[in-house]
N, CA and C of each residue as an Amber inpcrd file, in Angstrom:
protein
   666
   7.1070000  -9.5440000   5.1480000   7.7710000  -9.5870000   6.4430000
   9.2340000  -9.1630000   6.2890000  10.0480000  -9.1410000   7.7850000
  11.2820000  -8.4850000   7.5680000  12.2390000  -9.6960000   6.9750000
  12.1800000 -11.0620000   7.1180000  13.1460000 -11.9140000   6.5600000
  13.0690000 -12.3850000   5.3780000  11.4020000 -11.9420000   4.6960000
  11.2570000 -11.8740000   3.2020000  12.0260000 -10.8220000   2.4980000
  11.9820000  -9.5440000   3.3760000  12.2080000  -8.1690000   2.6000000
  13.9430000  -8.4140000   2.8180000  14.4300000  -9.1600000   3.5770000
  15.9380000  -9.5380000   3.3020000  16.1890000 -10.5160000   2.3180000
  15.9500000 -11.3550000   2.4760000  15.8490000 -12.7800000   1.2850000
  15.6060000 -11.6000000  -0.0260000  14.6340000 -11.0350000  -0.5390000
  14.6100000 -10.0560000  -1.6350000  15.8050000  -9.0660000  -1.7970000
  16.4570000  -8.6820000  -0.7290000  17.2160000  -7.8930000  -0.9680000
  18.3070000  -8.5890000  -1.1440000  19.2170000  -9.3710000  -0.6190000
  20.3960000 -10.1090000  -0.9920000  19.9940000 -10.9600000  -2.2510000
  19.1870000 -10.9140000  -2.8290000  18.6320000 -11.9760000  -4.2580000
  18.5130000 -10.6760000  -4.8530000  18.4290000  -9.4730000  -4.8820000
  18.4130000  -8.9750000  -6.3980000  19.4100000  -7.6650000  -5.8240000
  20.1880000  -7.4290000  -4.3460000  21.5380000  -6.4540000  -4.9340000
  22.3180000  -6.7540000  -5.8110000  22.9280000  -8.0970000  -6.2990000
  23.7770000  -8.1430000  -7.4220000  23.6330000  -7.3040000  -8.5060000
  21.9340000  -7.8860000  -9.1340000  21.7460000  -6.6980000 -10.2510000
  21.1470000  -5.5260000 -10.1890000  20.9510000  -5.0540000  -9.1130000
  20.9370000  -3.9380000  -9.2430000  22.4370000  -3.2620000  -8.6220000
  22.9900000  -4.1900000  -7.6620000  24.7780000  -3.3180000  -8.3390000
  25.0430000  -2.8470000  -9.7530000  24.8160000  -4.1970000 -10.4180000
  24.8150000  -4.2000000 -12.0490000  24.3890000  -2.7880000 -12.7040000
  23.0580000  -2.9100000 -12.1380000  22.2790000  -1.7390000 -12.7540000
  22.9360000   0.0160000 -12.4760000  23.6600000  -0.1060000 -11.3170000
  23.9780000   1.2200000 -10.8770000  25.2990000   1.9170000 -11.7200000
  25.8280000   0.5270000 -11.4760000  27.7210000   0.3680000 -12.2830000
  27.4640000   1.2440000 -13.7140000  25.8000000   0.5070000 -14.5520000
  26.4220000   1.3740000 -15.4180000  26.0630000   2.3510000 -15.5250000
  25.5010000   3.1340000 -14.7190000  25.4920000   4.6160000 -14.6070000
  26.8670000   5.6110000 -14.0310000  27.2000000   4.8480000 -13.0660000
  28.6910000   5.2630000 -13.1180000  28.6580000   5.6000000 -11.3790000
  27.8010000   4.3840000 -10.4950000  26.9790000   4.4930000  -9.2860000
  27.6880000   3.3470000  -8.5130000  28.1350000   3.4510000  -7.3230000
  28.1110000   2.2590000  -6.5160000  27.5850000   2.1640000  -5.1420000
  26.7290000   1.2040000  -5.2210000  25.6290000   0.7330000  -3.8260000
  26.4750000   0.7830000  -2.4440000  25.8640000   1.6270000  -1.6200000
  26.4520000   1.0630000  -0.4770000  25.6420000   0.0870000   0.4590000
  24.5040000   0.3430000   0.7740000  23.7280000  -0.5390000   1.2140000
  22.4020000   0.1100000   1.3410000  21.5220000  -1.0330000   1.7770000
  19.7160000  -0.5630000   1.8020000  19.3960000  -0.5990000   2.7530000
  17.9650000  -0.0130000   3.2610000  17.6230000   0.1100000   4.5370000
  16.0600000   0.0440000   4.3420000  15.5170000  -0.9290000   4.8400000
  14.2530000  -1.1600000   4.4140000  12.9380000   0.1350000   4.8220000
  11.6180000   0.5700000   4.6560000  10.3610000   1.6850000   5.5910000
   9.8830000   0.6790000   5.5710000   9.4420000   1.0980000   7.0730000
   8.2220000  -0.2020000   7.5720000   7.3740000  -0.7860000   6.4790000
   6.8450000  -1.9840000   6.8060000   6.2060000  -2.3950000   6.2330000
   4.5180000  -2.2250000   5.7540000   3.8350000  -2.0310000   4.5560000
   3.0280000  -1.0240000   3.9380000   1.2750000  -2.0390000   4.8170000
   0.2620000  -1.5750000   5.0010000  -0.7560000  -2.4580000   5.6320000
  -1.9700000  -1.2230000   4.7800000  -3.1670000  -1.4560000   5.2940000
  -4.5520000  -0.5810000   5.2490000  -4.9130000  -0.1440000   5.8130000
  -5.3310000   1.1190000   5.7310000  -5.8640000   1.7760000   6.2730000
  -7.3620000   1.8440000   6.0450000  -8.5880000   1.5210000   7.0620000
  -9.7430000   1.7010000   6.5020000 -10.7250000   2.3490000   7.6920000
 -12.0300000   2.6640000   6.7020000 -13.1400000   2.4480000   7.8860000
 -13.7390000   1.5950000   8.6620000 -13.9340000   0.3010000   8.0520000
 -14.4490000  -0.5710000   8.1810000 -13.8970000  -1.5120000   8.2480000
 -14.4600000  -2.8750000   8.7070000 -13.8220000  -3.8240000   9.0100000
 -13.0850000  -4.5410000   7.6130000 -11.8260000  -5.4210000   7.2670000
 -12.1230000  -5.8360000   5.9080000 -11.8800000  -7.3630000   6.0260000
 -12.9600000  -8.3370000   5.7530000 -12.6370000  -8.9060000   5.8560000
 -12.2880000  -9.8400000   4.6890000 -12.7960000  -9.4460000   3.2990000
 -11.7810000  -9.6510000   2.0790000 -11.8480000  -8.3950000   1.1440000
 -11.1030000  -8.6970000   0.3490000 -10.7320000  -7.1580000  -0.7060000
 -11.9170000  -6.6370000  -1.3880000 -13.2280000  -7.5240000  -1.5480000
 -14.5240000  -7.4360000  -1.9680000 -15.3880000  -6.0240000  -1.4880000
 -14.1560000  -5.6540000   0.1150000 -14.9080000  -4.8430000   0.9690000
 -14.7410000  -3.2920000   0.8350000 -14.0610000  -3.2980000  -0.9940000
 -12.6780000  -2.0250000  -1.0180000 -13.1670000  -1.9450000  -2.2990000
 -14.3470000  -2.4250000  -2.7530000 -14.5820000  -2.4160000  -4.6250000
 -15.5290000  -0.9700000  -4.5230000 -14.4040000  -0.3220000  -5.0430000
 -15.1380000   1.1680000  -6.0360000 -14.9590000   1.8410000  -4.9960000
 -13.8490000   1.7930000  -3.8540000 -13.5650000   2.7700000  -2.9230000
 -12.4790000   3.0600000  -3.1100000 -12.6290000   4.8650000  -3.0050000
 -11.2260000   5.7430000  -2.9710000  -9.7600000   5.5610000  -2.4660000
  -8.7870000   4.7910000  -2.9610000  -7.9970000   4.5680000  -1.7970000
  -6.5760000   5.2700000  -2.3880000  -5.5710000   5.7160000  -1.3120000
  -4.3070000   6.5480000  -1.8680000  -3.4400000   5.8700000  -2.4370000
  -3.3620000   6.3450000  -3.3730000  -1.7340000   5.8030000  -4.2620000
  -0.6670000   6.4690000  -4.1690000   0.7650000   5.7560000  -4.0420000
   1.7910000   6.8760000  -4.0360000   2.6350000   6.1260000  -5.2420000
   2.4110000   5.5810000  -6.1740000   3.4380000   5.1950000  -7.2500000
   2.9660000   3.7660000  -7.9160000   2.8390000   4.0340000  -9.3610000
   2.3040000   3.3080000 -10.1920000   1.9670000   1.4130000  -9.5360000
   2.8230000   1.1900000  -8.9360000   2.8060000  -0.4330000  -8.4110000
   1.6560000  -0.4280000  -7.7600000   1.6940000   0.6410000  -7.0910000
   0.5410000   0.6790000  -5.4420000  -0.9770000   0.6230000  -6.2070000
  -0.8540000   1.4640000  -7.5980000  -2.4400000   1.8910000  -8.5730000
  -2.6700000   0.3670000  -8.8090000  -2.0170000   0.2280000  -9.6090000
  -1.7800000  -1.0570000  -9.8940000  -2.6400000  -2.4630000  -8.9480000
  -2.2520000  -2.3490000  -7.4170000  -2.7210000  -3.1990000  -6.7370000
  -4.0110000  -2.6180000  -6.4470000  -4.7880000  -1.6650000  -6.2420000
  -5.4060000  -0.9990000  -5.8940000  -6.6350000  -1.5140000  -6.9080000
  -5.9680000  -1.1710000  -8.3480000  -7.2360000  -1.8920000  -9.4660000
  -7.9180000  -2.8010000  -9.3570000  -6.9960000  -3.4250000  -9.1270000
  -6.8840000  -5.3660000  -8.9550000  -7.8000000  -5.7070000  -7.7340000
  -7.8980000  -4.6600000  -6.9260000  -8.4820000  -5.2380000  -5.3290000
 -10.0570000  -4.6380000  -6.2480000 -10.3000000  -4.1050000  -7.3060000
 -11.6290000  -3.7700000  -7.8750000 -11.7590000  -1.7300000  -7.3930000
 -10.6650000  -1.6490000  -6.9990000 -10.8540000  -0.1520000  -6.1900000
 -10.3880000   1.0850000  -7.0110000 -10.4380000   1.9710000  -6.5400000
  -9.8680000   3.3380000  -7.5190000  -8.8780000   4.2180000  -6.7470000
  -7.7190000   4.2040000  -7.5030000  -6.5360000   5.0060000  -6.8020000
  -6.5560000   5.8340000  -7.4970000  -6.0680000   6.7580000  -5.9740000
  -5.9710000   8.0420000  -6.0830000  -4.7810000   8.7370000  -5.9120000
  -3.8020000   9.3040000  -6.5010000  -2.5730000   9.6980000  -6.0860000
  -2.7300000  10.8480000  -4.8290000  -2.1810000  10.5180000  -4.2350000
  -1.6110000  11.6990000  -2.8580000  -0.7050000  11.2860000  -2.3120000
  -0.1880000  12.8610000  -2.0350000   1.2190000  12.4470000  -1.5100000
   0.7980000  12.6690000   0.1670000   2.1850000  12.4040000   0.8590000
   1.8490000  11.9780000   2.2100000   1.7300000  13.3480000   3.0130000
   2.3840000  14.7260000   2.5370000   1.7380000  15.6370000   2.9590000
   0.7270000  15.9430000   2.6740000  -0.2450000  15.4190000   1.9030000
  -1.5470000  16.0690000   1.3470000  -2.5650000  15.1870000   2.7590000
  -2.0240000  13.8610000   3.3440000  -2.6670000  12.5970000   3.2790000
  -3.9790000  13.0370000   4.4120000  -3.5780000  14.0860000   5.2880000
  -4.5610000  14.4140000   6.4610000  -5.6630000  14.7900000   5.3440000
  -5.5110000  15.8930000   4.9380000  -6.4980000  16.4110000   4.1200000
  -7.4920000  15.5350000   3.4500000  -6.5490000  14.9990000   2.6610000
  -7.1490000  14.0820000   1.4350000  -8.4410000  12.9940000   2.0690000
  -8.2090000  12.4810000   3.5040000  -9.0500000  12.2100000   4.1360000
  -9.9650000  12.4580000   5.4920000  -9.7010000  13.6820000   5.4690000
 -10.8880000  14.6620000   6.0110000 -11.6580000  15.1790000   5.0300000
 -11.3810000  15.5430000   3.9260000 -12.7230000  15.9940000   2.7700000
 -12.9030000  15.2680000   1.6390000 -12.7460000  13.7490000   2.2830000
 -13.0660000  12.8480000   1.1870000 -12.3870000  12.1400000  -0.1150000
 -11.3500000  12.9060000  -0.4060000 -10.8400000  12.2770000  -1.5760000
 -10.2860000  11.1390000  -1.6110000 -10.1500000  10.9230000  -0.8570000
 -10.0290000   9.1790000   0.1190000 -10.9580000   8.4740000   0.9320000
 -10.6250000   7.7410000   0.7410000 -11.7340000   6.8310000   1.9260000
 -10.7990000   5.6580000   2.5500000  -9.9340000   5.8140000   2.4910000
  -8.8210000   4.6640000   2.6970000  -7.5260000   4.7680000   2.2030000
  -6.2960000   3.6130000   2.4980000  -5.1810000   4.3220000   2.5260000
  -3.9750000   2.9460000   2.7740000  -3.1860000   2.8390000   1.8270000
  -2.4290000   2.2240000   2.0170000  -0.8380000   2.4850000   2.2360000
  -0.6220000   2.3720000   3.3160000   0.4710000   2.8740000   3.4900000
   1.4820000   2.7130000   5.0010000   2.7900000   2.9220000   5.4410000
   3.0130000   1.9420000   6.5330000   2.5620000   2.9380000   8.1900000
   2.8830000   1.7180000   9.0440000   2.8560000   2.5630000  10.5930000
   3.1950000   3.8060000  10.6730000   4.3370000   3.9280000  10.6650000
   4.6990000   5.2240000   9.9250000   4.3570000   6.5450000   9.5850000
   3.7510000   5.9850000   8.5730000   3.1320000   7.2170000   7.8550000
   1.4300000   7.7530000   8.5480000   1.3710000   6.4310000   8.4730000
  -0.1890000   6.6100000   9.6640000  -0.3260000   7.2430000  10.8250000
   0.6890000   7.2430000  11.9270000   1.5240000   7.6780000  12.7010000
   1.6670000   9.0200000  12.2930000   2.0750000   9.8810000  11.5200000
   2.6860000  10.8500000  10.9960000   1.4830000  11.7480000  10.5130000
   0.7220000  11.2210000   9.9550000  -0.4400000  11.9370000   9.0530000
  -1.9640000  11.9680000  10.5490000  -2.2060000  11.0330000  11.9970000
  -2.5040000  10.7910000  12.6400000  -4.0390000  10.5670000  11.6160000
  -3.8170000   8.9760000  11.0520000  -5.0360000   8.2810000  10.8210000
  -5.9840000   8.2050000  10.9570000  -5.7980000   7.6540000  12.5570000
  -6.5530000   8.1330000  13.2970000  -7.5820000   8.3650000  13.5580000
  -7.5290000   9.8870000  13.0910000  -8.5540000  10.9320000  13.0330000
  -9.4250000  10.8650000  12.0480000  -9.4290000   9.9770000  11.0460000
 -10.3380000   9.9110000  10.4870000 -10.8190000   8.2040000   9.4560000
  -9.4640000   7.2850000  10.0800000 -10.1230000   5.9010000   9.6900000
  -9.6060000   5.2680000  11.3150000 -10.6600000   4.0750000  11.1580000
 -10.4740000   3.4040000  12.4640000  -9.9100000   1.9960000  12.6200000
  -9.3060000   1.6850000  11.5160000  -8.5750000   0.1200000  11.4910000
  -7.2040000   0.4620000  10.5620000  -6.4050000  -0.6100000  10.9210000
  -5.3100000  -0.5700000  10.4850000  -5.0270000  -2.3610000  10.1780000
  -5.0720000  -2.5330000   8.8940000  -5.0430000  -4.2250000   8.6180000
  -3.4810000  -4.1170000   8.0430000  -2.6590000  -4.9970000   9.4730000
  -1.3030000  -5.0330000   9.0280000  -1.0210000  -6.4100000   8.6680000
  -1.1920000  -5.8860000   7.2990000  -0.8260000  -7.1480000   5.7650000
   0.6100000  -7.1200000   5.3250000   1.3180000  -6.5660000   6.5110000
   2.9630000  -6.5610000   5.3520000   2.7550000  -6.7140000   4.3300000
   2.4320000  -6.0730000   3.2970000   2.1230000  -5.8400000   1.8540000
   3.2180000  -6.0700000   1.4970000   4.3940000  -5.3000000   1.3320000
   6.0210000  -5.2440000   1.3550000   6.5490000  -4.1160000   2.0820000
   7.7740000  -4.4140000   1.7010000   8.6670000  -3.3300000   2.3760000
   9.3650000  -2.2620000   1.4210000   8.8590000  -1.5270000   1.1960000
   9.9080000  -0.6680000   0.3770000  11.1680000  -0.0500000   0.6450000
  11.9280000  -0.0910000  -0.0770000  13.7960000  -0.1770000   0.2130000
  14.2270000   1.4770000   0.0790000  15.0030000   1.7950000   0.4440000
  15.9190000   3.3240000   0.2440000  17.7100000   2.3560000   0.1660000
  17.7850000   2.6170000  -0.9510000  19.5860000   2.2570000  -1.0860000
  20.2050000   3.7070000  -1.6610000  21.3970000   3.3520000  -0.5700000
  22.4180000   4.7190000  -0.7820000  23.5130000   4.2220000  -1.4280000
  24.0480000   5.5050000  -2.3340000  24.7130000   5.3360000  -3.4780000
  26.2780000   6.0390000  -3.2950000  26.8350000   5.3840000  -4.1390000
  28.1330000   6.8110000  -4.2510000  28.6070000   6.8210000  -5.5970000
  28.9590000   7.9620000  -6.1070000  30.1070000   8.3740000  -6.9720000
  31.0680000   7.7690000  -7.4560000  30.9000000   6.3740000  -8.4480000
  31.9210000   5.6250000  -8.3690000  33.0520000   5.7570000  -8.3110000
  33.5930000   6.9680000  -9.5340000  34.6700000   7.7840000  -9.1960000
  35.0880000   8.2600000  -8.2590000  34.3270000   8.9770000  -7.3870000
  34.9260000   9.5250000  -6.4300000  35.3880000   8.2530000  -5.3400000
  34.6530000   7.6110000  -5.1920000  34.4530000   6.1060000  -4.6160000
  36.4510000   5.7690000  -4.7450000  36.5220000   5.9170000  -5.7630000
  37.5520000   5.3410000  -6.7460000  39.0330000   6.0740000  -5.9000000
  38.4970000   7.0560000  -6.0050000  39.6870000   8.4560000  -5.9750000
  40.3360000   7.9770000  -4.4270000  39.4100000   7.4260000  -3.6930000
  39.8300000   6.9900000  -1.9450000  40.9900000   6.0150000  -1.9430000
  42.0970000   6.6370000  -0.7930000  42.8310000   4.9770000  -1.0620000
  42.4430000   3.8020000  -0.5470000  43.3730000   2.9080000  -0.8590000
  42.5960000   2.1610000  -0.0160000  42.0390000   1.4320000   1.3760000
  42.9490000   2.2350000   2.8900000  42.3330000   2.1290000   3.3970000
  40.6960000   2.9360000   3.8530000  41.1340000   3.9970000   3.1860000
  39.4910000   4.5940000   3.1740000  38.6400000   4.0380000   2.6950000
  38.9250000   3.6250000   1.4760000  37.1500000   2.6850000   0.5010000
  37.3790000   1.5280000   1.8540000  37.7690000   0.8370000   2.7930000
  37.4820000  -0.4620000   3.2190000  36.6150000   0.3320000   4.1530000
  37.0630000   1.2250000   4.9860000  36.6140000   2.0000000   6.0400000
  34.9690000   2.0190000   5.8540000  35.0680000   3.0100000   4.4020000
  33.4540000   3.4610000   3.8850000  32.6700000   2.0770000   4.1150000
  33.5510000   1.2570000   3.8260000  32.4760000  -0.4300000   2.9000000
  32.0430000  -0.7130000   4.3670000  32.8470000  -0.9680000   5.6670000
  33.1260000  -1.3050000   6.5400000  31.4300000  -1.0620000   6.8510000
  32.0470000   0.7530000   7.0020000  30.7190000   2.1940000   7.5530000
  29.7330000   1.0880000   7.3150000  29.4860000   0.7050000   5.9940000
  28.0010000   0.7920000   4.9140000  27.3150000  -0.5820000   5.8070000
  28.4520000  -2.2310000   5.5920000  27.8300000  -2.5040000   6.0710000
  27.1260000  -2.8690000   7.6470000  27.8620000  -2.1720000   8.4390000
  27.2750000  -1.6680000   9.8410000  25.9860000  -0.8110000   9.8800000
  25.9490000  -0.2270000   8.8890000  25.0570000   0.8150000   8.9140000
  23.7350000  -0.2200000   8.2290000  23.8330000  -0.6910000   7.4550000
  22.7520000  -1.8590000   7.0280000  22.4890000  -2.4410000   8.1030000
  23.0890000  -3.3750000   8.8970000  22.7490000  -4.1880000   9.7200000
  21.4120000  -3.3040000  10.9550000  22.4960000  -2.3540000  11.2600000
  22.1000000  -1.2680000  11.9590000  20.4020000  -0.7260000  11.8450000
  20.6110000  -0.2510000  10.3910000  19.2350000   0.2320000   9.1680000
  18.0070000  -0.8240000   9.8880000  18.2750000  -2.0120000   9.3710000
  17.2240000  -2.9870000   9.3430000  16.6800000  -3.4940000  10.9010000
  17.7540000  -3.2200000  11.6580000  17.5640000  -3.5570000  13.2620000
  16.1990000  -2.2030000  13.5300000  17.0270000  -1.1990000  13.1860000
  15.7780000   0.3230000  13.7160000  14.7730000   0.1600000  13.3190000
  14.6550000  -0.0940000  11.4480000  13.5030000  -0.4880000  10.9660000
  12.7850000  -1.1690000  11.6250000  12.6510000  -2.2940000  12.3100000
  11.9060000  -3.3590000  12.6000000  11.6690000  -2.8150000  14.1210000
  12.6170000  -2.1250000  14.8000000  12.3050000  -1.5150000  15.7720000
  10.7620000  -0.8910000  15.9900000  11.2960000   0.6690000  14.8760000
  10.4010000   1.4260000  15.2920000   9.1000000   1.1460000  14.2300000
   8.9690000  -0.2290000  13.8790000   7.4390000  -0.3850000  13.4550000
   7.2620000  -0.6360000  14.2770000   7.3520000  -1.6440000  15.7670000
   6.3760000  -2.0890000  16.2230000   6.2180000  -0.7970000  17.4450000
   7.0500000   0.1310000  17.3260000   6.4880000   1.8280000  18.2780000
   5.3920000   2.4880000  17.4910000   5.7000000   2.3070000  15.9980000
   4.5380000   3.0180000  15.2130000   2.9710000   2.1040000  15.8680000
   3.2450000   0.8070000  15.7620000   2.2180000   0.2360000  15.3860000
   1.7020000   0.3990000  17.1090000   2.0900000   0.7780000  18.2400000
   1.9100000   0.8680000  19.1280000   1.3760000   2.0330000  19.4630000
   1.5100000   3.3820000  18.8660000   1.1010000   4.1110000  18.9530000
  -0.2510000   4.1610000  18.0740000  -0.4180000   3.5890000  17.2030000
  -1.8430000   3.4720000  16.2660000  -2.5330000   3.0410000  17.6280000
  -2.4830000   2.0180000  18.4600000  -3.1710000   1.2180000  18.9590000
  -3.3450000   2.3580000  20.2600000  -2.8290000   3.3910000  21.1730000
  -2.7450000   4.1550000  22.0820000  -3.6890000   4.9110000  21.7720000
  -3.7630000   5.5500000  20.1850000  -4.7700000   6.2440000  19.6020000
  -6.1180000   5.7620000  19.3310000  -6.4810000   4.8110000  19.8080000
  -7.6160000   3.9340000  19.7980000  -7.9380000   2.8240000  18.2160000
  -6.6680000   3.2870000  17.5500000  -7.1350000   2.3490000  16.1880000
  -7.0430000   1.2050000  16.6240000  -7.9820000   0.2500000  15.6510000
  -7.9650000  -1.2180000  15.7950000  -7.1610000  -1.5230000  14.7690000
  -5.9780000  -2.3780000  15.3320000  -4.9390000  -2.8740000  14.1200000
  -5.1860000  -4.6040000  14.2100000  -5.3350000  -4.8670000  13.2010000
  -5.5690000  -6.0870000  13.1610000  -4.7280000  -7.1160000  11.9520000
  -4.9500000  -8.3190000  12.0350000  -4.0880000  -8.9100000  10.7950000
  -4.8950000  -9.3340000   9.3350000  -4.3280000  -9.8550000   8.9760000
  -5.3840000  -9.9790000   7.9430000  -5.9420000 -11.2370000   8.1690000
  -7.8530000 -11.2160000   7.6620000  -8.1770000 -12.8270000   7.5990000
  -7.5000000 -13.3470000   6.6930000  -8.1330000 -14.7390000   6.8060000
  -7.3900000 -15.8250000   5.9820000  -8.0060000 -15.7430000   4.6960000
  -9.5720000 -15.0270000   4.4500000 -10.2370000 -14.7540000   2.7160000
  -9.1110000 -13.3170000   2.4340000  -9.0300000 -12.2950000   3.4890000
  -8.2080000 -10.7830000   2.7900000  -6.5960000 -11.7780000   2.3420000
  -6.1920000 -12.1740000   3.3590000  -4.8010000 -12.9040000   2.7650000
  -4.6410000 -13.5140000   1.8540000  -5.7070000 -14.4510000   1.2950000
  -5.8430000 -15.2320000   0.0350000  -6.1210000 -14.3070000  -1.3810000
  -6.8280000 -13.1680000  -0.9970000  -7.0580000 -11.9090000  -1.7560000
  -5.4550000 -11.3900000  -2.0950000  -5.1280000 -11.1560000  -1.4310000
  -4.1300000 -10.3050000  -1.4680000  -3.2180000 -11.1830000  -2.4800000
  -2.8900000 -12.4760000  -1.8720000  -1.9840000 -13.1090000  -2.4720000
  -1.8620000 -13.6920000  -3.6700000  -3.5090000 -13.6100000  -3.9350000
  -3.9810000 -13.7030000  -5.3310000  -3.0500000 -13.1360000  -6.2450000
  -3.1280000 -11.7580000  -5.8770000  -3.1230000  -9.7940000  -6.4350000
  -1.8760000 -10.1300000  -6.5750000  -0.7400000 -10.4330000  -5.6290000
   0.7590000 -10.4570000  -5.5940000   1.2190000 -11.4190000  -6.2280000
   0.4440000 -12.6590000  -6.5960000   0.7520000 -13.7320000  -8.1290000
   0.8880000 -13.0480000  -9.3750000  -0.2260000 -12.3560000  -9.5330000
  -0.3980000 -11.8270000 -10.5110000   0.4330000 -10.3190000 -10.6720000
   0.7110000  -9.3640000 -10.3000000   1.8520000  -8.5180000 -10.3240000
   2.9390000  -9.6480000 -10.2790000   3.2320000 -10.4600000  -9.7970000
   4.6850000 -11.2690000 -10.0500000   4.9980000 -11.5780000 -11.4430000
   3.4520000 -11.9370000 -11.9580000   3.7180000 -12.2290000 -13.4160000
   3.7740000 -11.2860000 -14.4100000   3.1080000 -10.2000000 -14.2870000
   3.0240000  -8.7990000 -15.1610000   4.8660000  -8.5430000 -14.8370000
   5.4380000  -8.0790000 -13.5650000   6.6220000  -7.5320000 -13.4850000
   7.4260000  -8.4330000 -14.0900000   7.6860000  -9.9080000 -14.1080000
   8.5150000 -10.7470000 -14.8830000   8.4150000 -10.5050000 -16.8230000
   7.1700000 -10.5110000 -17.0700000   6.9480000 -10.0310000 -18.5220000
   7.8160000  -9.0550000 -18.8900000   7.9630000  -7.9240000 -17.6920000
   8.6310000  -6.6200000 -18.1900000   9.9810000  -6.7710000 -17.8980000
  10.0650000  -7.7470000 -16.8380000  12.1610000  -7.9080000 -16.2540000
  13.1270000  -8.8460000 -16.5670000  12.6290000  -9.5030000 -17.9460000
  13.3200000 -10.0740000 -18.5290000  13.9470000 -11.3550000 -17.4480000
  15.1550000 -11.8220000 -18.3690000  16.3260000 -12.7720000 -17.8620000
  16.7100000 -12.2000000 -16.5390000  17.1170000 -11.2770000 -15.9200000
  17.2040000 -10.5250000 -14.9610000  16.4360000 -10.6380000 -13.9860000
  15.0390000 -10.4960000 -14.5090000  13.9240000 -10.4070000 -13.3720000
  13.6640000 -11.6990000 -12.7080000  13.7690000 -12.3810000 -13.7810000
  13.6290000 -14.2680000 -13.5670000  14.5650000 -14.6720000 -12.6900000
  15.7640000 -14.3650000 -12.8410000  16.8630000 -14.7470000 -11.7570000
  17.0770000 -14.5120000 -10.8500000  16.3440000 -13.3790000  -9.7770000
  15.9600000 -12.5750000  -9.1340000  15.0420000 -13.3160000  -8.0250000
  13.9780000 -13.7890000  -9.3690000  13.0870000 -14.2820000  -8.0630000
  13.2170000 -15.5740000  -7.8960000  13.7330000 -16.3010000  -9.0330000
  14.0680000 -17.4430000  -8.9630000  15.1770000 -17.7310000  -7.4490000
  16.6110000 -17.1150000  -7.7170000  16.9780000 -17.0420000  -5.9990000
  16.3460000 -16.3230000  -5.1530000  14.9910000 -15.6850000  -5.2640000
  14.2620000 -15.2570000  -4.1900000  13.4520000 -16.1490000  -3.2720000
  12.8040000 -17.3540000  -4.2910000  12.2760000 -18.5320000  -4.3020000
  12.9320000 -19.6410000  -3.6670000  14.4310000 -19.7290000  -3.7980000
  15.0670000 -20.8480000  -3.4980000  15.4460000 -20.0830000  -1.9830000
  15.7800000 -19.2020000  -1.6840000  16.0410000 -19.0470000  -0.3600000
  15.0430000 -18.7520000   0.4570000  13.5830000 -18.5450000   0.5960000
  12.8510000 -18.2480000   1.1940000  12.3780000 -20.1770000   1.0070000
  12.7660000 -21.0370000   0.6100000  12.7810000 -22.5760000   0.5420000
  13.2410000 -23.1390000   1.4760000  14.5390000 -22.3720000   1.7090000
  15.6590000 -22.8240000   2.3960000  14.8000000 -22.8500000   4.3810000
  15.3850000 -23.7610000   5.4030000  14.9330000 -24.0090000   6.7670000
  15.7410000 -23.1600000   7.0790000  15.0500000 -22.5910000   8.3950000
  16.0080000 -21.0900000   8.8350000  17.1760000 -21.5390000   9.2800000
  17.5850000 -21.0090000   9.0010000  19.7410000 -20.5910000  10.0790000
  20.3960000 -21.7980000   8.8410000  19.5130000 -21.6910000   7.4140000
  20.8020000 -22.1240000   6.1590000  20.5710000 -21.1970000   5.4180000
């Protein structure tokens, strides 16, 4: 959801400021793409319903979940995505309003199970140096820009999913949520990637989700 995909993002910009600094990078701010759901033929009413079916991958995490649901990913990119499922090389499709919207789904699956899977982020960067070179009422100006433009970012975002997801539904798709067996599926899948990605993210990764954990704890408006 969108106040998870914030809670995640103010819990791990620090280090990935960190991470940018030492490239010689400074963050200006992120802007979340809608949030990622399924695309299918059929109804799903747990992940059982997706074992040994074709579904699109766009980057190792996504294969990854895809395995796990018992299924076989397939890389395509999102210009390929009409194609790829008009002559089969798909049978399904994970990916957001959006893109579904864009590629017109549609036309060839008839449900849309919106699982806020996550949100994937776009953060814009600058030139630390050059960053540097500004005096200083300009760098406040830029910072100012950035975070207006975040606030801004995340307002549209959340906007124009629910136009995407409105237009799926104009087009006759059935968008639906997930049951309570696909949700328990899913959340299974997202335990377990939590624990594989911590193996690999060290002290870093731990601290991350650890304040990811404590503020998604927290009662709203603290």
């Amino acid at each position: 959801s969108y106040p998870e995909a914030r809670a995640l993002w103010q819990a791990s910009r620090a280090r990935i400021e960190e991470k940018f600094a030492r490239q010689g990078l400074k963050v200006l701010f992120s802007v979340p793409w809608p949030p990622q759901g399924i695309y299918s033929k059929v109804v799903l009413n747990s992940s059982a319903a997706l074992k040994g079916v074709k579904i699109r991958s766009y980057s190792p995490t996504v294969a990854r979940m895809i395995e796990l649901m018992g299924a076989q990913p397939v890389t395509v990119q999102a210009a390929e995505l009409s194609q790829a499922l008009a002559t089969g090389v798909v049978a399904a499709n994970i990916t957001s309003a959006s893109t579904g919207y864009d590629s017109k789904s549609w036309e060839q699956l008839g449900y849309f199970f919106d699982v806020q899977a996550w949100l994937p982020k776009n953060v814009v960067i600058v030139n630390q140096e050059q960053f540097d070179s500004l005096d200083k009422p300009a760098r406040e100006a830029l910072l100012a820009a950035a975070a207006a433009a975040e606030v801004r970012g995340w307002k549209m975002s959340e906007e124009m999913t629910m136009w995407y997801v409105e237009q799926l539904k104009k087009n006759n798709m059935k968008v639906l949520p997930a049951s309570a067996e696909l949700h328990k599926d899913l959340a299974g899948i997202g335990d377990r990637m939590m624990k594989e990605w911590l193996q690999q993210a060290g002290a870093d990764g731990q601290q991350i989700y650890d304040a990811y954990s404590k503020a998604l704890s927290k009662p709203p408006g603290q």
